[in-house]
C-alpha positions, 0 to 999 in steps of 0.5 A, a space after each residue: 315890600 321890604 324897608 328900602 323899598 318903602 323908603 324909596 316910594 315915600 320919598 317920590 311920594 314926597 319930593 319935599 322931603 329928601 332921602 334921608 329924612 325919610 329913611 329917618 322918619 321910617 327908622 324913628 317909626 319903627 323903633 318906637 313901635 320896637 321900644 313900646 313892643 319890648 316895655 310890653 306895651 300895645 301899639 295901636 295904629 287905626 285902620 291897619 292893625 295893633 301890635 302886642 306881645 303874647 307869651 308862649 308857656 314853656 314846653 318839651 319841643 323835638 330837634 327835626 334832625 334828630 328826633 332828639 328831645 329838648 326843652 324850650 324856655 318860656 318866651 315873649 313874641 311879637 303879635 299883629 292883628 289887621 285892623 277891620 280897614 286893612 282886612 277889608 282893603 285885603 280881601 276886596 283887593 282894592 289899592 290904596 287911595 
C-alpha cells in the first residue's frame, strides 16, 4: 500500500473528513514519528509495532562491480519491530475489524 493509497481508503472510510485533512493528518503522523526517529527517540504505537534507531559500526565493505574495497562510515538506521497484535493478525491471516 503506498501513501496515496492510504489517503484514499481513510477518507472513504471517513467521509466527514475531506481529502485534504487526511492528507494532512497522514503527513503530520508521519513527520512526528520522522522527528522523534531522528532526536533518537523510540516510537511506540500498541498493537502494531515501535520503531527505534540502531547504529551500525563502521566497516570495510566491497564495490559489487569492482571487487574494489571501500570503507563504510559509522550510521544511524531506522528499525521496526511488529507489536505481538499485528504479528498475530500476519500469520493467521486475518483482516482487520
Amino acid at each position: 500500500m503506498t501513501k496515496s493509497e492510504l489517503i484514499a481508503e481513510l477518507a472513504a472510510a471517513n467521509p466527514h473528513l475531506t481529502g485534504r485533512d487526511v492528507e494532512l493528518i497522514v503527513a503530520t503522523v508521519f513527520d512526528e514519528i520522522t522527528g522523534a526517529l531522528a532526536r533518537g527517540e523510540r516510537v511506540e504505537l500498541r498493537g502494531f509495532g515501535a520503531f527505534t534507531v540502531k547504529r551500525r559500526n563502521a566497516r570495510t565493505g566491497r564495490n559489487p562491480r569492482t571487487g574494489e574495497t571501500v570503507p563504510v562510515e559509522e550510521k544511524a538506521v531506522p528499525f521496526f519491530k511488529a507489536g505481538k497484535e499485528l504479528r498475530e493478525r500476519v500469520n493467521n491471516g486475518k483482516p482487520a475489524k
